[in-house]
C-alpha positions in Angstrom: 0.0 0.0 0.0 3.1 2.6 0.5 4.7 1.6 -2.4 1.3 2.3 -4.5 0.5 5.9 -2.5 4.6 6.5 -3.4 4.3 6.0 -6.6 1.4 7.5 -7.3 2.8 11.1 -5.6 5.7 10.5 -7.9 3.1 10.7 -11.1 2.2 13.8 -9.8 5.4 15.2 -9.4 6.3 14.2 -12.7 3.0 15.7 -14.3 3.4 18.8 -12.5 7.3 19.7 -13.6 5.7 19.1 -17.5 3.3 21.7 -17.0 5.7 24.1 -15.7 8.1 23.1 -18.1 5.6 23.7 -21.0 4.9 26.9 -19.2 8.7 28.3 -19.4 8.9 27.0 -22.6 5.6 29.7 -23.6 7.2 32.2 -21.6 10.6 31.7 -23.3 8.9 32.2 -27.0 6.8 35.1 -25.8 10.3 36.7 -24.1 12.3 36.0 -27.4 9.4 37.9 -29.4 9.6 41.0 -27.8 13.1 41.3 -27.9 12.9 40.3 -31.8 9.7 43.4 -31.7 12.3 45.9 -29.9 15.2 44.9 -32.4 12.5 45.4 -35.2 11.8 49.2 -34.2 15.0 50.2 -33.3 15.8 49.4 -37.0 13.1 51.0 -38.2 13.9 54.1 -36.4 17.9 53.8 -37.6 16.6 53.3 -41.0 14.8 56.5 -40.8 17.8 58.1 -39.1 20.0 57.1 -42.0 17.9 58.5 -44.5 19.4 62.0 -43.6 22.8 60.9 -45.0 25.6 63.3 -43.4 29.0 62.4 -42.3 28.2 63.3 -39.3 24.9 61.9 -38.9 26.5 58.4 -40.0 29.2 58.2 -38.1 26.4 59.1 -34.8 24.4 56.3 -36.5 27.1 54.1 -36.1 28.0 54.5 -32.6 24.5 54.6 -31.7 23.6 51.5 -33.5 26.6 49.6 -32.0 25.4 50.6 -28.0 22.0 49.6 -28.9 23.4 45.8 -30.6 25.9 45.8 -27.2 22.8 46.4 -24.5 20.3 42.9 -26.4 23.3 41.4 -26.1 
């Protein structure tokens, strides 16, 4: 009779951890598409940026592009 209740808390266990591992797993995908969304806009808004094609402008572009890329990462 202990060895049945045992095992059966076990099962439990074990169905529990796949729910919250299927959880992470949706929370993971969600996390990795807003960072993709940020990295989408930020482009968009460089893109526009680089439309006003200066020396200076580019070389601000640049630096500013490169911070951005260095704080996802």
């Amino acid at each position: 009779m202990g060895d049945t209740i045992l095992s059966l808390a076990q099962g439990v266990t074990k169905r529990n951890n796949h729910h919250i591992f299927i959880i992470l797993q949706f929370l993971l995908v969600l996390n990795i598409k807003t960072i993709i969304d940020k990295y989408i806009y930020i482009e968009k808004f460089i893109t526009k940026l680089a439309i006003n094609d200066s020396k200076i402008e580019s070389k601000l572009l640049f630096a500013f592009k490169y911070l951005i890329i260095v704080n996802f990462i």
